[in-house]
PDB file with SEQRES, HELIX, SHEET and CRYST1 records, atoms N, CA, C and O in Angstrom:
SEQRES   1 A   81  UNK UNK UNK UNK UNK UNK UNK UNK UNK UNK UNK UNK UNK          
SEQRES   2 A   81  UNK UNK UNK UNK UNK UNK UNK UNK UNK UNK UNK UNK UNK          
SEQRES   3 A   81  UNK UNK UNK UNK UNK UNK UNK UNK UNK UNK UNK UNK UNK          
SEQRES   4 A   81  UNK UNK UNK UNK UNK UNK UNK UNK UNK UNK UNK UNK UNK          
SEQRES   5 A   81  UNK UNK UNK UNK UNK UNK UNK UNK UNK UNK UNK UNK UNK          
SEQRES   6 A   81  UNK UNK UNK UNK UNK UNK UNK UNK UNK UNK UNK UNK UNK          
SEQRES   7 A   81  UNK UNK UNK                                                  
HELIX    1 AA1 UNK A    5  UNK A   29  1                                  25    
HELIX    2 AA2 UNK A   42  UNK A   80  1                                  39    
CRYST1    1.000    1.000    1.000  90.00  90.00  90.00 P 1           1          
ATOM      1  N   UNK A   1      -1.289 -15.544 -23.077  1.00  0.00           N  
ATOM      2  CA  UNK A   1      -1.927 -15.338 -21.791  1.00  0.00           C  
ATOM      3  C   UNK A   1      -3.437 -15.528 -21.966  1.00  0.00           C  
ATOM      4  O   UNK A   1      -4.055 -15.203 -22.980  1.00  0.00           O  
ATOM      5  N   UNK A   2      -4.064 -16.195 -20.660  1.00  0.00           N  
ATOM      6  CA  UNK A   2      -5.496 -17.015 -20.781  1.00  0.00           C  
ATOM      7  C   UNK A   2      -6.514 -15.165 -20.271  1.00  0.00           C  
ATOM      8  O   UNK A   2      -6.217 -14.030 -19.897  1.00  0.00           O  
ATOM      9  N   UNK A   3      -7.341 -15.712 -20.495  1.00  0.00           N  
ATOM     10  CA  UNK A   3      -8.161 -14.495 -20.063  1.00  0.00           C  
ATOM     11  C   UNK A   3      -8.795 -14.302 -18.495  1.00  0.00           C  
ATOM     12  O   UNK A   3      -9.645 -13.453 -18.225  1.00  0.00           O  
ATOM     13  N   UNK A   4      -8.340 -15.052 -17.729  1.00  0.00           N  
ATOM     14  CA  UNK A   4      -8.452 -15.291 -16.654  1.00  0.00           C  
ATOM     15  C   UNK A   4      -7.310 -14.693 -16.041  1.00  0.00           C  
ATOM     16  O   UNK A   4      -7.394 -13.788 -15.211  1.00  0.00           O  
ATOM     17  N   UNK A   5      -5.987 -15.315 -16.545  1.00  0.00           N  
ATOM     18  CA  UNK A   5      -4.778 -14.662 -16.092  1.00  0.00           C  
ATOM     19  C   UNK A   5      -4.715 -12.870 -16.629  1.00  0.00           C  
ATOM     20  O   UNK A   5      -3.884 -12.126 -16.108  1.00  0.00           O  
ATOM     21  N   UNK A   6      -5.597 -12.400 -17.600  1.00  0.00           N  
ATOM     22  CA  UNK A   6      -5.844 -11.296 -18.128  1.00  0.00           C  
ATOM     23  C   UNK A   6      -6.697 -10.326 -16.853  1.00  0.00           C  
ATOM     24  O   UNK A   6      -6.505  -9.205 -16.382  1.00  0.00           O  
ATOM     25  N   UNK A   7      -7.517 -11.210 -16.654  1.00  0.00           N  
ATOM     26  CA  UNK A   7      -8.471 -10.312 -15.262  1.00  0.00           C  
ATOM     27  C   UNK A   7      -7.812 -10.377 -14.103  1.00  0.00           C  
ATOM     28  O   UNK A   7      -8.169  -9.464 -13.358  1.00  0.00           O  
ATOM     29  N   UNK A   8      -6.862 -11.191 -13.560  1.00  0.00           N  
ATOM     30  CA  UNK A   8      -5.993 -11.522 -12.841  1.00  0.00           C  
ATOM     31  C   UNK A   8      -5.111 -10.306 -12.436  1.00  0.00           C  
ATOM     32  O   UNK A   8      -4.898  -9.713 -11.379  1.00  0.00           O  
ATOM     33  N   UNK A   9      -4.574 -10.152 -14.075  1.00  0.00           N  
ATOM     34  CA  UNK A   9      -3.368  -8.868 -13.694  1.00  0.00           C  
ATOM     35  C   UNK A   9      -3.803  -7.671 -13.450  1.00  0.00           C  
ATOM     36  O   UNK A   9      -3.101  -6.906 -12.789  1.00  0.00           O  
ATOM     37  N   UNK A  10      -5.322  -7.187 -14.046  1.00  0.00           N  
ATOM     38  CA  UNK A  10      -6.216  -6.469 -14.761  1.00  0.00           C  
ATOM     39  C   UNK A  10      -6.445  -5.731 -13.295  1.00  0.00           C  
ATOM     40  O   UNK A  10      -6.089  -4.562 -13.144  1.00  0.00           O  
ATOM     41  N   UNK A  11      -7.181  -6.634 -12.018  1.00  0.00           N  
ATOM     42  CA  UNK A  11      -7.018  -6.454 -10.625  1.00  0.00           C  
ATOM     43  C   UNK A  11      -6.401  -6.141 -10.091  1.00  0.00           C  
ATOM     44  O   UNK A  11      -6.569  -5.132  -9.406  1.00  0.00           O  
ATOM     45  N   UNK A  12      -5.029  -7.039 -10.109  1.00  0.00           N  
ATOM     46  CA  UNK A  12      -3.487  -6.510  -9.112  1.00  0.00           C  
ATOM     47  C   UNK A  12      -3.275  -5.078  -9.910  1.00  0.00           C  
ATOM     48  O   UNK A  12      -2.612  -4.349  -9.172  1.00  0.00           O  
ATOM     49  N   UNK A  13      -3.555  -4.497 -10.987  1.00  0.00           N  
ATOM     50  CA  UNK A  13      -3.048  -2.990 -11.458  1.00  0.00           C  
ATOM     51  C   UNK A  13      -4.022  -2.170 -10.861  1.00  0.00           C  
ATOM     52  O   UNK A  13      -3.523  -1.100 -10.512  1.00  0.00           O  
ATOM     53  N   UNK A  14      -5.413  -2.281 -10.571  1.00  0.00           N  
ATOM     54  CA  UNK A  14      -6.467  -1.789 -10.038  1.00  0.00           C  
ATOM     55  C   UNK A  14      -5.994  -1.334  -8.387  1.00  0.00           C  
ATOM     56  O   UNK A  14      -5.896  -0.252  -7.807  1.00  0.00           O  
ATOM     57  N   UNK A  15      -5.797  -2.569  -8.051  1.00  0.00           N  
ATOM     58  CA  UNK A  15      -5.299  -2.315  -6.375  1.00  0.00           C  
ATOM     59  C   UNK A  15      -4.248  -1.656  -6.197  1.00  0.00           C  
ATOM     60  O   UNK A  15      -4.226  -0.881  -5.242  1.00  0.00           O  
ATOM     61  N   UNK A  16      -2.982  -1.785  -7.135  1.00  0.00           N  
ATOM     62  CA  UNK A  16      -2.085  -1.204  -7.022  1.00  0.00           C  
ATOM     63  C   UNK A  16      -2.422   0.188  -7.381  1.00  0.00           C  
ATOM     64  O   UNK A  16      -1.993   1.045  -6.609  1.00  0.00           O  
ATOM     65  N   UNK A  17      -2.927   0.477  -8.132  1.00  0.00           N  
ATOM     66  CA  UNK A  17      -3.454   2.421  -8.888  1.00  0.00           C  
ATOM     67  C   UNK A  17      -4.615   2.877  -7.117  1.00  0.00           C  
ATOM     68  O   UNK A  17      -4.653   3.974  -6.561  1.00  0.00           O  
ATOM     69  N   UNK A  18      -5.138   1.986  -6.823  1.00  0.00           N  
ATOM     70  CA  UNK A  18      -5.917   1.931  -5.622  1.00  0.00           C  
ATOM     71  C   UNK A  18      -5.160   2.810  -4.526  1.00  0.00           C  
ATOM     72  O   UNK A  18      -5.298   4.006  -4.269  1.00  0.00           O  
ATOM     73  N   UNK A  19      -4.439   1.991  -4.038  1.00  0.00           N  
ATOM     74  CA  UNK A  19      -3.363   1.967  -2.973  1.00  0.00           C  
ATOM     75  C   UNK A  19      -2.484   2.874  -3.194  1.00  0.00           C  
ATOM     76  O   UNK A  19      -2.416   3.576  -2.185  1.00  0.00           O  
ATOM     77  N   UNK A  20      -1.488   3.369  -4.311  1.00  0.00           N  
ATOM     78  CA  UNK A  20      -1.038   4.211  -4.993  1.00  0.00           C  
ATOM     79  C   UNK A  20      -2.036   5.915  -4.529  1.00  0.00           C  
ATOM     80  O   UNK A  20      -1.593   6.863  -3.881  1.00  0.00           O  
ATOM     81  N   UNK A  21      -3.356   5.768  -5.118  1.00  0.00           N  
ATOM     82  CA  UNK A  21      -3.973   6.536  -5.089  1.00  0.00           C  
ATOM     83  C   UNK A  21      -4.126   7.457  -3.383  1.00  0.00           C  
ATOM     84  O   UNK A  21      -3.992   8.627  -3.023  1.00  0.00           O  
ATOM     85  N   UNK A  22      -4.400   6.428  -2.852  1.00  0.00           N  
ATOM     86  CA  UNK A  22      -4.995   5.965  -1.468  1.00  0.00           C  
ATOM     87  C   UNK A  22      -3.268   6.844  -0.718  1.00  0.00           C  
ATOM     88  O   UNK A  22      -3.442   7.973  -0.259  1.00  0.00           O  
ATOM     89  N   UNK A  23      -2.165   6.411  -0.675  1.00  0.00           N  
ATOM     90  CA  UNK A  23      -0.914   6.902  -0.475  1.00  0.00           C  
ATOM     91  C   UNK A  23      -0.916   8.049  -0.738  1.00  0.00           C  
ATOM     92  O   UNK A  23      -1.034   8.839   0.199  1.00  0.00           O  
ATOM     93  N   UNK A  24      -0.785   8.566  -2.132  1.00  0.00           N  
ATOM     94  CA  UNK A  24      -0.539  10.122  -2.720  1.00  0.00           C  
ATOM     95  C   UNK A  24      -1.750  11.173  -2.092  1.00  0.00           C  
ATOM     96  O   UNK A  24      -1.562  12.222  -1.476  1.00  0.00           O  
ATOM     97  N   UNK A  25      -2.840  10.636  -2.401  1.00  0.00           N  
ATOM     98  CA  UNK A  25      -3.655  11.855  -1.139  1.00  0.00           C  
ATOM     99  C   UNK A  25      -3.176  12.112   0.515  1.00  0.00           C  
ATOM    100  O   UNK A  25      -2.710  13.092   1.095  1.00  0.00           O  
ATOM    101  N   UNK A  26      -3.566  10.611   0.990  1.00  0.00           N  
ATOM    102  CA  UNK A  26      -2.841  10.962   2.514  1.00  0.00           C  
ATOM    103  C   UNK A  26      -1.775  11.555   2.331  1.00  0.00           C  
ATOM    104  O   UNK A  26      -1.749  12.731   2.694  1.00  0.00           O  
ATOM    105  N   UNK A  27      -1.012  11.192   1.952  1.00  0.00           N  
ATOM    106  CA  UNK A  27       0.136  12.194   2.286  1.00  0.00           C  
ATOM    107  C   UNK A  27       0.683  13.739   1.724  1.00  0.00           C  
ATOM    108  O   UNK A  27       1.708  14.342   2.040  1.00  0.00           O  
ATOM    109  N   UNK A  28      -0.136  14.034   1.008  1.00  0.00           N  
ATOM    110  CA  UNK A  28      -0.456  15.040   0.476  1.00  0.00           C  
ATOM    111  C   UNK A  28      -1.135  15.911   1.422  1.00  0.00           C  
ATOM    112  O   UNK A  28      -0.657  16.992   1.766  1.00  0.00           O  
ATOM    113  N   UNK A  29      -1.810  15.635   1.682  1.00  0.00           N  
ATOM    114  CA  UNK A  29      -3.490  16.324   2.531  1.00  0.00           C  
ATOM    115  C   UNK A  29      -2.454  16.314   4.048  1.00  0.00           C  
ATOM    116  O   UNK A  29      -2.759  17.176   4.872  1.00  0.00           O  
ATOM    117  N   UNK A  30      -1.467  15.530   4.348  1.00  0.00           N  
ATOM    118  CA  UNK A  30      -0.830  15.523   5.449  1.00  0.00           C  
ATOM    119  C   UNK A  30       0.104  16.480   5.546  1.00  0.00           C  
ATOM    120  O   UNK A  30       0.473  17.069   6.562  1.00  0.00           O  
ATOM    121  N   UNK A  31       0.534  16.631   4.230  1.00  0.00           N  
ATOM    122  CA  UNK A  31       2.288  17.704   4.324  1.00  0.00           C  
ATOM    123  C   UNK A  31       2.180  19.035   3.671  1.00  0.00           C  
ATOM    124  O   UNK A  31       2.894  20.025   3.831  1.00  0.00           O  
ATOM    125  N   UNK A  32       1.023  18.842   2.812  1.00  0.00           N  
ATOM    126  CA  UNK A  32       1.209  20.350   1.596  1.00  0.00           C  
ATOM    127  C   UNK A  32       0.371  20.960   2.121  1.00  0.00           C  
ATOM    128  O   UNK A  32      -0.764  20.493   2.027  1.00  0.00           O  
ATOM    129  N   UNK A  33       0.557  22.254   2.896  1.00  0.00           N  
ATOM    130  CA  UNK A  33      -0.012  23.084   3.755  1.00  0.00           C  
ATOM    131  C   UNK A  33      -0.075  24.784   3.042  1.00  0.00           C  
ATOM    132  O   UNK A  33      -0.894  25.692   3.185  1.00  0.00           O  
ATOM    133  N   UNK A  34       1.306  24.662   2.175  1.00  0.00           N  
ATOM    134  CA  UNK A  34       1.107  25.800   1.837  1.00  0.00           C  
ATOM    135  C   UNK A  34       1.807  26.328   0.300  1.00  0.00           C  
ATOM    136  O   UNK A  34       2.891  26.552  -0.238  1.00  0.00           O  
ATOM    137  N   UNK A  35       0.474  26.339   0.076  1.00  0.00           N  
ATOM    138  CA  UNK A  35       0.401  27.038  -1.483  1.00  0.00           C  
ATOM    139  C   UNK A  35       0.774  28.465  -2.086  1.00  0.00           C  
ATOM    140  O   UNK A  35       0.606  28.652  -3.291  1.00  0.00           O  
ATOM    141  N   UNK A  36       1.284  29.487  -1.259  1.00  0.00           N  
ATOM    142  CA  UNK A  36       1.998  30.350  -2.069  1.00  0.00           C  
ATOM    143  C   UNK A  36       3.379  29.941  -2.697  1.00  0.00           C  
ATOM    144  O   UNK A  36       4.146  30.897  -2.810  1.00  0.00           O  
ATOM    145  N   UNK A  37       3.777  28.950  -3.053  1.00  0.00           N  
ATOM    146  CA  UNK A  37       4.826  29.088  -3.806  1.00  0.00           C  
ATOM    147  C   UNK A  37       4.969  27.994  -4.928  1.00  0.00           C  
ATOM    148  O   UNK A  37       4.684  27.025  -4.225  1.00  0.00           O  
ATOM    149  N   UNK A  38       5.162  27.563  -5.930  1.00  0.00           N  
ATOM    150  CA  UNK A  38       5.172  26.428  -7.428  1.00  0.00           C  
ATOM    151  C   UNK A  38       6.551  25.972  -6.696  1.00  0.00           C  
ATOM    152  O   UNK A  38       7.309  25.495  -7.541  1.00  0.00           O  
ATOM    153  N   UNK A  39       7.181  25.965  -5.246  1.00  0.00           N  
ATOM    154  CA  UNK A  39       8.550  24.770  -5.190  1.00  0.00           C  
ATOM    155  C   UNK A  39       8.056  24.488  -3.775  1.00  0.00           C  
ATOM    156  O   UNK A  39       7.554  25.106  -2.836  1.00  0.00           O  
ATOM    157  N   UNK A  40       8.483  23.126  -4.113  1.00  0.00           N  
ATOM    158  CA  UNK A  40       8.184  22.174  -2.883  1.00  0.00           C  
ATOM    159  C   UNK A  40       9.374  22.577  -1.623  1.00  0.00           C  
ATOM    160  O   UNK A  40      10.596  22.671  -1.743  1.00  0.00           O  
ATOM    161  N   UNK A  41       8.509  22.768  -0.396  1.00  0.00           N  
ATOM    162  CA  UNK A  41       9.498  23.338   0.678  1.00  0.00           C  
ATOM    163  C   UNK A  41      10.370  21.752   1.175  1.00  0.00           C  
ATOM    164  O   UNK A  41       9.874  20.630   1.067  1.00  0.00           O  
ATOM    165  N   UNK A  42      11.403  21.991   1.583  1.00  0.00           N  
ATOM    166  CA  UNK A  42      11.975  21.036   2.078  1.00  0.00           C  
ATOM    167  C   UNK A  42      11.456  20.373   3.133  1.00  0.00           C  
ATOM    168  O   UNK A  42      11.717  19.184   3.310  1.00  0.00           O  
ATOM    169  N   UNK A  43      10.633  21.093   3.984  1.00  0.00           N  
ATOM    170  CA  UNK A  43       9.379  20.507   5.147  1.00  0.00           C  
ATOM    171  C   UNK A  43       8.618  19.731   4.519  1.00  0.00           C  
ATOM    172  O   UNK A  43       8.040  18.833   5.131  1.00  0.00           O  
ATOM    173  N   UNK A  44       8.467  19.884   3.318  1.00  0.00           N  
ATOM    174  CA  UNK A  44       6.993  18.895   2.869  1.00  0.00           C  
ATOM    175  C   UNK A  44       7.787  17.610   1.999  1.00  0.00           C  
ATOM    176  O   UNK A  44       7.273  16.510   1.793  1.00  0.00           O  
ATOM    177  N   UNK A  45       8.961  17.971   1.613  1.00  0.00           N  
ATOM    178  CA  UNK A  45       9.460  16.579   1.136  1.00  0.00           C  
ATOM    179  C   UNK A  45      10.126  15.698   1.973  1.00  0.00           C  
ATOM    180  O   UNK A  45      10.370  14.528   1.679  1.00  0.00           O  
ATOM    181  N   UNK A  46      10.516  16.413   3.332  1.00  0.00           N  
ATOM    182  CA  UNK A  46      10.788  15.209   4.468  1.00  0.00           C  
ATOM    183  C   UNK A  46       9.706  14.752   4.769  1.00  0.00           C  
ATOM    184  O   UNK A  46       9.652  13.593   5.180  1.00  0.00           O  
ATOM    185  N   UNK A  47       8.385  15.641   4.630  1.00  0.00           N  
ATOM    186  CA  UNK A  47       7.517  14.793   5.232  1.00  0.00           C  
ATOM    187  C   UNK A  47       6.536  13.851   4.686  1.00  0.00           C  
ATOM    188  O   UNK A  47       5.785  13.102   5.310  1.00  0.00           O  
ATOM    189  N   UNK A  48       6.686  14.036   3.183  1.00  0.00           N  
ATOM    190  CA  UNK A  48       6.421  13.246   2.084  1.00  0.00           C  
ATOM    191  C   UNK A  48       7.075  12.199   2.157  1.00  0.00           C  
ATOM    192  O   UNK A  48       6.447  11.147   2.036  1.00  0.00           O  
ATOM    193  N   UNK A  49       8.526  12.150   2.374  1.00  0.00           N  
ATOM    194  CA  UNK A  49       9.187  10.402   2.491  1.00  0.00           C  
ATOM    195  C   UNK A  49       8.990   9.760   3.557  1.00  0.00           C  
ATOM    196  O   UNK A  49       8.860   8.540   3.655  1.00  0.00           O  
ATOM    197  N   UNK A  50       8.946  10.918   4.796  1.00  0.00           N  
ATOM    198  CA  UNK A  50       8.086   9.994   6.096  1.00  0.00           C  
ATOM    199  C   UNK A  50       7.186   9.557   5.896  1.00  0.00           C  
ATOM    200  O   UNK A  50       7.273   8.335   6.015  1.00  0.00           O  
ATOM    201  N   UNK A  51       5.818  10.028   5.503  1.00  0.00           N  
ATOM    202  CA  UNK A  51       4.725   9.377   5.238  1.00  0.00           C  
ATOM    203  C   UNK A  51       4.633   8.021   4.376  1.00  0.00           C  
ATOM    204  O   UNK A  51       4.237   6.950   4.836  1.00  0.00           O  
ATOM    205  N   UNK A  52       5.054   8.232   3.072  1.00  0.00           N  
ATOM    206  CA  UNK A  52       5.189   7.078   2.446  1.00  0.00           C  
ATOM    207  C   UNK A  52       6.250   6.215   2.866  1.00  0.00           C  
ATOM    208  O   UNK A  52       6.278   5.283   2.062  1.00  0.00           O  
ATOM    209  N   UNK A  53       7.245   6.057   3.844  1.00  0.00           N  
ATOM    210  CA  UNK A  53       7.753   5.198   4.416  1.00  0.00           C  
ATOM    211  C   UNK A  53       7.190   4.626   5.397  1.00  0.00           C  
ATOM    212  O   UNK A  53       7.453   3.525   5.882  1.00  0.00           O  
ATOM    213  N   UNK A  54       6.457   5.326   5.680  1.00  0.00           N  
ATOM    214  CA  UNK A  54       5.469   4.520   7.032  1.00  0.00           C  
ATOM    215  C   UNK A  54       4.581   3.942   6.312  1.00  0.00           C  
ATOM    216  O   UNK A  54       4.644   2.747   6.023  1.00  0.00           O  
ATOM    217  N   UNK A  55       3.770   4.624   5.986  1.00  0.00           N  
ATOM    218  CA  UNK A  55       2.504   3.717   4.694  1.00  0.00           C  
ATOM    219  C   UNK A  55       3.382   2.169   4.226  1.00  0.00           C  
ATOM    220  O   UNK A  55       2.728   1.128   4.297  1.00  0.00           O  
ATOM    221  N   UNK A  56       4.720   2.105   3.803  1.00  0.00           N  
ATOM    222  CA  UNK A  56       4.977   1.287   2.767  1.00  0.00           C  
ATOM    223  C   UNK A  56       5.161   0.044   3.750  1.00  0.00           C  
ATOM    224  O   UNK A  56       4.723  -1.102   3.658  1.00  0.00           O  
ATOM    225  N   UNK A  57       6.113   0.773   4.913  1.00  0.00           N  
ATOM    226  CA  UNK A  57       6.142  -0.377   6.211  1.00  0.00           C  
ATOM    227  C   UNK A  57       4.923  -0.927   7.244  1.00  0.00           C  
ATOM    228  O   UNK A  57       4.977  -1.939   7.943  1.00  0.00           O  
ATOM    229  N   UNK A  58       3.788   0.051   7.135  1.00  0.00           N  
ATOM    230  CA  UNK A  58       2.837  -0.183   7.781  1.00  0.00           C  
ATOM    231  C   UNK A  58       1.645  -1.825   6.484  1.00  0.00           C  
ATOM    232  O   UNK A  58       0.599  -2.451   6.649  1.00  0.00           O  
ATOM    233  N   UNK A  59       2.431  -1.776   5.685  1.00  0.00           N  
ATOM    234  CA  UNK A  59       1.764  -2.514   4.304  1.00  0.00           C  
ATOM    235  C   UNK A  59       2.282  -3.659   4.315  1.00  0.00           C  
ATOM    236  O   UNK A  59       1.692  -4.723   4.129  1.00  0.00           O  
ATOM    237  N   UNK A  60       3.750  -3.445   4.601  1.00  0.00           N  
ATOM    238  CA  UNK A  60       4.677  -4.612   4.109  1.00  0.00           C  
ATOM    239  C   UNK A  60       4.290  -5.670   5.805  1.00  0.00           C  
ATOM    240  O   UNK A  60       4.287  -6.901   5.784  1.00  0.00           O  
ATOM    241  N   UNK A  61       3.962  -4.722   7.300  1.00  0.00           N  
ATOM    242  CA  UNK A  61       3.771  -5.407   8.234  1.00  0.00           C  
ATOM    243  C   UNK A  61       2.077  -6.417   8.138  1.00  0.00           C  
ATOM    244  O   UNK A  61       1.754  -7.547   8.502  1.00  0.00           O  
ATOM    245  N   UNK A  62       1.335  -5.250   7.441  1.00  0.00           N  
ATOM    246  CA  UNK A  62      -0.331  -5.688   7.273  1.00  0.00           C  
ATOM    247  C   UNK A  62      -0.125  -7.199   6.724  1.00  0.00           C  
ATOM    248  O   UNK A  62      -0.592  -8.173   7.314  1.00  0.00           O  
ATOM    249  N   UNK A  63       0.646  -7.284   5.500  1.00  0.00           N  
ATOM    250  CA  UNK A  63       0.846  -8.439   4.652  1.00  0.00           C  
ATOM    251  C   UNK A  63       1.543  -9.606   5.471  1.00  0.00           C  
ATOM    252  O   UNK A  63       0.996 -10.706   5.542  1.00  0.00           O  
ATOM    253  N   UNK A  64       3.066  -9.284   6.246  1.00  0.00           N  
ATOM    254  CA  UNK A  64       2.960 -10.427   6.638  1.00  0.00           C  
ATOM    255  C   UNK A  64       2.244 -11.131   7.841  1.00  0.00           C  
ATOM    256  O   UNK A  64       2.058 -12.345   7.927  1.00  0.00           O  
ATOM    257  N   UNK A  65       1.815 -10.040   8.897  1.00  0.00           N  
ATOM    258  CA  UNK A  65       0.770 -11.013   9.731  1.00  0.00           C  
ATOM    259  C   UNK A  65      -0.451 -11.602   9.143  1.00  0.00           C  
ATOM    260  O   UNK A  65      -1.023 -12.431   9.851  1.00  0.00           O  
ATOM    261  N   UNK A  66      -1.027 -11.304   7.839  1.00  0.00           N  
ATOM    262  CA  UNK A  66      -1.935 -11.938   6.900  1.00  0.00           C  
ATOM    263  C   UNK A  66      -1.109 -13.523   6.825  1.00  0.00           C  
ATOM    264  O   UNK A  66      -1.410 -14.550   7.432  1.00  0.00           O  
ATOM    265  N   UNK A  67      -0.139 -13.322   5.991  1.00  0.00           N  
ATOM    266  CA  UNK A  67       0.761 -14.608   5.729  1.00  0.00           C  
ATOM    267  C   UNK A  67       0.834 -15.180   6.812  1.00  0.00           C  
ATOM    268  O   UNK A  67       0.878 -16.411   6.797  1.00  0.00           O  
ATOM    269  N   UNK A  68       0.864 -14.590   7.862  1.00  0.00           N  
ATOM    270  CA  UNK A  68       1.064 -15.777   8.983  1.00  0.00           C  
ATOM    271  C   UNK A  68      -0.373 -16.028   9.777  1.00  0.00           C  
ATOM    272  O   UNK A  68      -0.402 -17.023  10.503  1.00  0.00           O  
ATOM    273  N   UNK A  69      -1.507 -15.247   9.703  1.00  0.00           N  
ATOM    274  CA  UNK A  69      -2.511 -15.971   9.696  1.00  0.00           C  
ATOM    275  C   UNK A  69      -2.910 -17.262   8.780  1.00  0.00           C  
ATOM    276  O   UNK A  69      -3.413 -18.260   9.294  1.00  0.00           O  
ATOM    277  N   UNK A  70      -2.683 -17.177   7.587  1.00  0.00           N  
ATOM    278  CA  UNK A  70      -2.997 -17.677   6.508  1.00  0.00           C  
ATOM    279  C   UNK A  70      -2.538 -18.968   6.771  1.00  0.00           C  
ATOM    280  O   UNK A  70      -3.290 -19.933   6.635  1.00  0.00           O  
ATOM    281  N   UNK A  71      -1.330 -19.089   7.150  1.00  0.00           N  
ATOM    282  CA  UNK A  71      -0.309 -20.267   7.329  1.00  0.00           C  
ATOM    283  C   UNK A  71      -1.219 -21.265   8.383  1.00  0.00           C  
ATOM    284  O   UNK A  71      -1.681 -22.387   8.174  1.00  0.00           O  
ATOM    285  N   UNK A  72      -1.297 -20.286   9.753  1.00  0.00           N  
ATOM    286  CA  UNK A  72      -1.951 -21.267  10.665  1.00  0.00           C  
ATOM    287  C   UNK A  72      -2.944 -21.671  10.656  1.00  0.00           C  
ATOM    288  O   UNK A  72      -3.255 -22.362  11.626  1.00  0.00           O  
ATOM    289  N   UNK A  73      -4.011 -21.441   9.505  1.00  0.00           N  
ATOM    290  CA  UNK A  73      -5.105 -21.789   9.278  1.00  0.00           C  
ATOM    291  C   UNK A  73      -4.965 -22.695   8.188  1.00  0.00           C  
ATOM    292  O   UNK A  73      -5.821 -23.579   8.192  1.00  0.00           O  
ATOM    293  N   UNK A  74      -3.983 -22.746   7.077  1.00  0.00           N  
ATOM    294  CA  UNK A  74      -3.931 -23.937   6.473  1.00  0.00           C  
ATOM    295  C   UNK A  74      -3.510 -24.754   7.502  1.00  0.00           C  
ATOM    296  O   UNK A  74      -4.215 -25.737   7.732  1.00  0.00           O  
ATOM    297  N   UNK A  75      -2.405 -24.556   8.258  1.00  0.00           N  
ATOM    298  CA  UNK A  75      -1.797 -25.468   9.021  1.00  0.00           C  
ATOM    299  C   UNK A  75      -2.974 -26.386  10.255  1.00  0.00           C  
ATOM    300  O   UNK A  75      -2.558 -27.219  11.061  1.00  0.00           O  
ATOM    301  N   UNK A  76      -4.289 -26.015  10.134  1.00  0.00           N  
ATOM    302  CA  UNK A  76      -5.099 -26.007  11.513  1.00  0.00           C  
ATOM    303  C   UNK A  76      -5.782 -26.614  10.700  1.00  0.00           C  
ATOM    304  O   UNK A  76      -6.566 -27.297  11.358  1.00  0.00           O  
ATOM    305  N   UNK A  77      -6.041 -26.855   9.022  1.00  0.00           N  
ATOM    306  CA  UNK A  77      -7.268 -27.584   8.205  1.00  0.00           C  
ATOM    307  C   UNK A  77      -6.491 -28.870   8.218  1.00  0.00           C  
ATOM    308  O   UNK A  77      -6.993 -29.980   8.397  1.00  0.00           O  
ATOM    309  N   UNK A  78      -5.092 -28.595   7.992  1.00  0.00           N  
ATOM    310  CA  UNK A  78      -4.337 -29.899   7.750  1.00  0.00           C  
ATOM    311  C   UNK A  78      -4.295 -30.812   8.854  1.00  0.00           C  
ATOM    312  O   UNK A  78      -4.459 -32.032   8.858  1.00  0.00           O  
ATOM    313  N   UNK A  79      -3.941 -29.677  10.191  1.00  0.00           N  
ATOM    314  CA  UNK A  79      -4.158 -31.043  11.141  1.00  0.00           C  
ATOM    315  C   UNK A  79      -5.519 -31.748  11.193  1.00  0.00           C  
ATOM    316  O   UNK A  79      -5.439 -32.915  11.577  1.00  0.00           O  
ATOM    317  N   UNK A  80      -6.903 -31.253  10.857  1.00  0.00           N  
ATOM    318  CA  UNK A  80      -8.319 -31.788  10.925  1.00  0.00           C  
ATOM    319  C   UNK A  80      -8.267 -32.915  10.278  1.00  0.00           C  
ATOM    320  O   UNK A  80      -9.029 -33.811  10.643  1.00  0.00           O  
ATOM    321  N   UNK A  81      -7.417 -33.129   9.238  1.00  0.00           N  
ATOM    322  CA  UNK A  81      -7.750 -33.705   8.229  1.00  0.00           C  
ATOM    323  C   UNK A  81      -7.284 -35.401   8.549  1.00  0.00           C  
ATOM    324  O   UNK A  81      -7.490 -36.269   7.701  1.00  0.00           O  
TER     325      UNK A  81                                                      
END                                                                             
């Protein structure tokens, strides 16, 4: 592996620990309300998989209207051309 493809991956783990990061607080700071007890209430782990199911679908939607911007703008250089 080139060292380019090294800074490459080096990034996508950055964004991913990013985003990761970025997930586990919100939804944390959203559901864990209450600290007298060391076990997770069953309220906060439904609302822990809600959250990160929305986050994951709200990500997976961000990405593809990107892709489909992306598309019509190659598609809009190509017709110039």
């Amino acid at each position: 592996m080139n060292a380019g493809q090294d800074d490459v991956n080096m990034r996508q783990f950055r964004d991913f620990l990013a985003s990761y990061n970025k997930l586990s607080e919100s939804c944390f700071s959203d559901c864990v309300h209450d600290f007298s007890s060391r076990k997770i209430s069953s309220l906060e782990i439904g609302c822990a998989l809600n959250c990160t199911e929305k986050y994951l679908k709200m990500t997976q939607r961000i990405m593809l209207r990107f892709q489909e911007h992306q598309q019509q703008v190659t598609e809009s250089i190509a017709s110039q051309k």
